[in-house]
N, C-alpha and C positions, 0 to 999 in steps of 0.2 A: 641797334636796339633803341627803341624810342622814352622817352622818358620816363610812362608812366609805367613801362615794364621794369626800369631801371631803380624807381621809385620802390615798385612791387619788391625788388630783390634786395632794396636795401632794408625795409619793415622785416622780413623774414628772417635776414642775415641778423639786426636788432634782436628779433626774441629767438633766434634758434642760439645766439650767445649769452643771451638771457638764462634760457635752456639749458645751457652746459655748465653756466657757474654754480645751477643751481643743483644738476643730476650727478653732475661728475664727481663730486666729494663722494657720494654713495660708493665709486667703482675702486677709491685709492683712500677710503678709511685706515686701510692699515700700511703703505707707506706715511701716512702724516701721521699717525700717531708711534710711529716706529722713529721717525723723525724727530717729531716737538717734545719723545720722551715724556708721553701722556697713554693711559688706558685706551682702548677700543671705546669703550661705553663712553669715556669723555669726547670723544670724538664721534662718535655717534650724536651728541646735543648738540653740534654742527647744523645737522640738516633739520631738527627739533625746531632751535631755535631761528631758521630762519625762514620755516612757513610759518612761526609765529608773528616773528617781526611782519614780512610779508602783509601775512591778513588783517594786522593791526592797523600798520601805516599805510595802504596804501587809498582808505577812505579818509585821511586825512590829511595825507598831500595832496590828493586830488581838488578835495576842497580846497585848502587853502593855496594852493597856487593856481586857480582857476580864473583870478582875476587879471593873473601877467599873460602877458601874450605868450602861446604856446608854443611858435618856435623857439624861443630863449628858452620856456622852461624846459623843453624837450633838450633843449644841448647839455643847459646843467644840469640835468637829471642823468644825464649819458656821461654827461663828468663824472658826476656822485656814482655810478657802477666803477669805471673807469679805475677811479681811485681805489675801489672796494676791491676790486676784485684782484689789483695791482696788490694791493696792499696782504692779500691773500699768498703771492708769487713769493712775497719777500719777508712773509710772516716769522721773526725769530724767534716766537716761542704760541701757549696756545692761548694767552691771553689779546693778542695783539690776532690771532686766526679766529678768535670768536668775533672780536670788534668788526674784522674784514668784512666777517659773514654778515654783519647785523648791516653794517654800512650799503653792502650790497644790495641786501634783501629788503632794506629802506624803502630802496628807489625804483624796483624793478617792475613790482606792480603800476605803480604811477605812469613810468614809460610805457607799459603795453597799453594805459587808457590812455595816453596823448596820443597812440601811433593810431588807435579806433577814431579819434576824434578827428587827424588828419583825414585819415580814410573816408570819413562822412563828411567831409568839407571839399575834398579835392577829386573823389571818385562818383562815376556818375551812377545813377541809380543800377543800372544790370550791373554795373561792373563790383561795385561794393561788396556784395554775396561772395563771391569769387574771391576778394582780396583778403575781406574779414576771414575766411577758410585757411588762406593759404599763411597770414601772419600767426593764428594759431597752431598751422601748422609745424610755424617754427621749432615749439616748444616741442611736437612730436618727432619732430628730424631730429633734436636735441637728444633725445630719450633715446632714440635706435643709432643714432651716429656718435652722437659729442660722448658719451659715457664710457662707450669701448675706444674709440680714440684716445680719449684723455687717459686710460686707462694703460694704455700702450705706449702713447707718451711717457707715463708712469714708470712702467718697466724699463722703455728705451733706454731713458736718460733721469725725467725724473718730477717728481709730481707737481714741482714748483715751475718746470716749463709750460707744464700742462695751461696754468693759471693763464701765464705770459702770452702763450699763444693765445687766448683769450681776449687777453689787451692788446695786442697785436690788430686782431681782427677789429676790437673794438673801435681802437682807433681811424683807419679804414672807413668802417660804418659812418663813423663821427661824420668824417671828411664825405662821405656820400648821401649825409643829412643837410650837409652846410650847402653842397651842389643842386641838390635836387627838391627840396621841400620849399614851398612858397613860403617867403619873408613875412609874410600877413595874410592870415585868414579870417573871414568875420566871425566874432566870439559874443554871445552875452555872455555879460559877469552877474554876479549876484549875491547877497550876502549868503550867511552860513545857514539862517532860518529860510531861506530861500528856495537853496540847493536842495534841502535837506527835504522840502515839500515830496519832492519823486519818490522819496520813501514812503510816503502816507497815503498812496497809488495803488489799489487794491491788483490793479494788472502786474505793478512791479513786487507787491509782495509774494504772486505766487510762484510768477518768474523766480523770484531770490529762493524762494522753497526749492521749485522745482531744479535749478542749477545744485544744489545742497542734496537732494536725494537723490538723484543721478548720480552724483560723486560717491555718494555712500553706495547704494547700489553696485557700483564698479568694483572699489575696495573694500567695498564685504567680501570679497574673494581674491582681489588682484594683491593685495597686501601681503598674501602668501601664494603667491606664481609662484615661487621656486621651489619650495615643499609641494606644491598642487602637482608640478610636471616633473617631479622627481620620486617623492614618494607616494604620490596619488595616481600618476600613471605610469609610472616604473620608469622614467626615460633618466639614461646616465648622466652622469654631472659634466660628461666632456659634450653632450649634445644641448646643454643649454645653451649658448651662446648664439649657435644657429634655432632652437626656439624661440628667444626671448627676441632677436631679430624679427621673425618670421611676425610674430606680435606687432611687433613697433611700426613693422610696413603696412599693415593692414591698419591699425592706428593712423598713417598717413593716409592709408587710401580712404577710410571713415571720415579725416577732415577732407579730404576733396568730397567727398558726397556729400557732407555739409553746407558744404558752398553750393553744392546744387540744388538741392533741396531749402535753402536760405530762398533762392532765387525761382524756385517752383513749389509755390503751398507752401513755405516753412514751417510753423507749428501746424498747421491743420495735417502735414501727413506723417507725423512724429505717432502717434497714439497706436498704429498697427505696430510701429517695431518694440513699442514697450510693451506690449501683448505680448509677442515672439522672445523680448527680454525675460520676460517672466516665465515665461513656458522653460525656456533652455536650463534658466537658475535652479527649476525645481526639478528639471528630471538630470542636471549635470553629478548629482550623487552617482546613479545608473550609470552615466556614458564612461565617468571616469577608470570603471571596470576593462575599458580597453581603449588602448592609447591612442588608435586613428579618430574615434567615435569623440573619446575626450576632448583632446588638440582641437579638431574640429571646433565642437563647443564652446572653444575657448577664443576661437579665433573670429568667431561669430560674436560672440557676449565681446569683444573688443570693437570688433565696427559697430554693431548696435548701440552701445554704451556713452561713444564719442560725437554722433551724429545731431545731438542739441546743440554742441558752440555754437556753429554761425546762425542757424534762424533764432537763438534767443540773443545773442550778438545784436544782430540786424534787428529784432524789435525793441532791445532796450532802446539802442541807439533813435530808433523810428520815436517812440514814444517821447524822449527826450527833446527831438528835434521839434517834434509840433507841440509837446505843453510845457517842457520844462528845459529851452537851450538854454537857459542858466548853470544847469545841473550835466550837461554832457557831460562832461568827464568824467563826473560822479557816477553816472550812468554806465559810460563805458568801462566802467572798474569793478561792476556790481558781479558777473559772470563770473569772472577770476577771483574774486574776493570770496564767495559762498560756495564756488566750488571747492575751493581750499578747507575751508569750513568742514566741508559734507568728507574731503579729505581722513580729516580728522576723525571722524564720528564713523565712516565706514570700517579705518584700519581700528578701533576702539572698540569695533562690535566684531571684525574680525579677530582680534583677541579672546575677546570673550567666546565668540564661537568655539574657537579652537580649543578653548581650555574644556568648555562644557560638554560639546558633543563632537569635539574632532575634525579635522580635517577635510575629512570626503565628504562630511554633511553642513559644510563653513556657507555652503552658498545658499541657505537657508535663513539666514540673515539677512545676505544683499537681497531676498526673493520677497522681507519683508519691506524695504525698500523700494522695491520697485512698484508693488502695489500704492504706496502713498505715491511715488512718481508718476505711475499711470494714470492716477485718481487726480491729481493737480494739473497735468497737460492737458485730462479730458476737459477739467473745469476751467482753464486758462481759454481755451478754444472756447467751450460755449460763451465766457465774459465778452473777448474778443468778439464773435460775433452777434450778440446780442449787442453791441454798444456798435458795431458795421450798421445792424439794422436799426435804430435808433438815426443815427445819422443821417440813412437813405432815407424812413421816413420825413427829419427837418428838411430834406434838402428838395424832397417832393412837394412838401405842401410851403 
């Protein structure tokens, strides 16, 4: 295996452990709180709290450690999980298991923008599409692998191996960053009023929209998958495991066609499947009436839903590269950051749905979502090419 495949599988192995520190508390809530001698709902602010921290911190490590060189900060920032997530294994109580969480969830976003940053500095142009795909992919292998694993771990022996095994890998990784990542890549630095310019980038404000309504869109319905495939299509509680699967893979196969599509027209051939996004969301009230038609539905609205990462990946990155390589990092954080965001506001409008009009009509929320996400891709693309022709005309005359 040649290095840069070698490289390839260490970025994946990074955020699909990334992935699990973050998914797997969901599947062993109640051994840890059986455990630490704490309520469910206190254990539940677990994973509250650390897509908060997450979203918080991860635009302002980026910045501020954008002036050291990025393989040091990439080791200590793989230290900084390391420790967190250790400190999770061997947590004695739930004060010291929150701390874990916040420590981990510090650093995590940071690492996935130095691992985009490396990727634009050491991959070559076709190959970039492809890799940017497959390290977000991590997070998805995460979702369908690491959570039932860690889960059965759980049951095996016991929820504080689960952690271990984590650090286990982590460490591994470490040692497959130290072997395989170049010692020195060319960086600009830049102060904070500097970096901070890419934000004032009308192409990058809609990008940050459109990664935030796309996320909402999804979880205006996915936030309750398991009431949707249970009591909205009748399917039994011993047949989730292999649905919620059957999901997660199709989630992976969405990030590989991401990468294809990063690498063939990226945004320009995005605007037909938000069309198809929105057709499914309004008639999935109807499908949900019978469970092949529904499933179906569902399993569609998850590859459609997922197929923005890598081509808005690949243009943050682009955009950075040619007006603002001060601000990479910054940039390569923005997707994760806003999706997170849009996170929030989709499962918050899924609540509400649910309380107002129920259930089987919940995907009329994500359907209002999609129309503003349709409406910002289509105007993302004409900016885009309105400023392509602007160019060809200076480069003509």
């Amino acid at each position: 295996m040649d290095k840069q495949r070698l490289r390839a599988f260490a970025f994946i192995l990074v955020t699909f452990l990334l992935g699990c520190n973050e998914f797997m508390v969901v599947g062993i809530l109640s051994e840890i709180a059986r455990h630490l001698n704490v309520s469910l709902t206190q254990v539940g602010y677990l994973v509250t709290v650390f897509a908060v921290v997450y979203a918080v911190s991860t635009p302002i490590i980026t910045i501020f450690t954008s002036k050291y060189d990025r393989y040091q900060t990439l080791l200590v920032l793989l230290g900084v999980f390391l420790v967190g997530n250790t400190l999770s294994a061997i947590a004695p109580n739930y004060g010291w298991m929150l701390l874990s969480r916040m420590i981990a969830a510090s650093v995590a976003g940071a690492i996935i923008s130095l691992l985009m940053a490396f990727i634009s500095a050491i991959a070559t142009e076709e190959k970039r599409a492809s890799l940017v795909a497959w390290v977000f992919a991590g997070y998805s292998i995460a979702s369908v692998f690491g959570v039932p694993i860690g889960t059965m771990i759980s049951i095996q022996y016991s929820w504080r191996d689960a952690f271990m095994l984590v650090s286990l890998l982590t460490v591994i990784a470490y040692g497959g960053l130290v072997w395989l990542l170049p010692r020195h890549v060319d960086q600009v630095t830049g102060s904070l009023v500097a970096q901070l310019k890419l934000l004032r980038d009308r192409r990058i404000q809609i990008g940050i929209l459109l990664a935030l309504f796309t996320a909402a869109t999804m979880y205006g319905y996915y936030t309750y998958i398991r009431p949707l495939l249970t009591s909205g299509l009748g399917f039994s509680r011993n047949s989730l495991n292999v649905l919620l699967f059957m999901i997660g893979v199709m989630s992976i196969v969405s990030n590989r066609w991401s990468g294809h599509l990063a690498k063939h027209g990226g945004l320009n051939r995005l605007p037909k499947y938000y069309v198809a996004d929105l057709i499914i969301l309004m008639l999935l009230p109807e499908a949900l009436n019978n469970e092949a038609l529904g499933f179906g539905a569902l399993l569609i609205l998850t590859m459609i839903v997922t197929l923005l990462s890598a081509p808005l990946q690949v243009y943050f990155l682009d955009i950075a590269e040619h007006d603002y390589p001060q601000a990479l990092v910054l940039a390569s954080s923005l997707s994760s950051i806003f999706f997170n965001f849009g996170i929030t506001l989709g499962s918050a409008t899924a609540s509400v749905m649910f309380d107002v009009i129920g259930l089987k009509d919940i995907s009329f929320g994500s359907a209002i979502y999609a129309v503003i996400s349709l409406s910002l891709i289509i105007g993302l693309n004409r900016l885009i090419n309105q400023q392509s022709s602007l160019i060809k005309k200076r480069t003509d005359h």
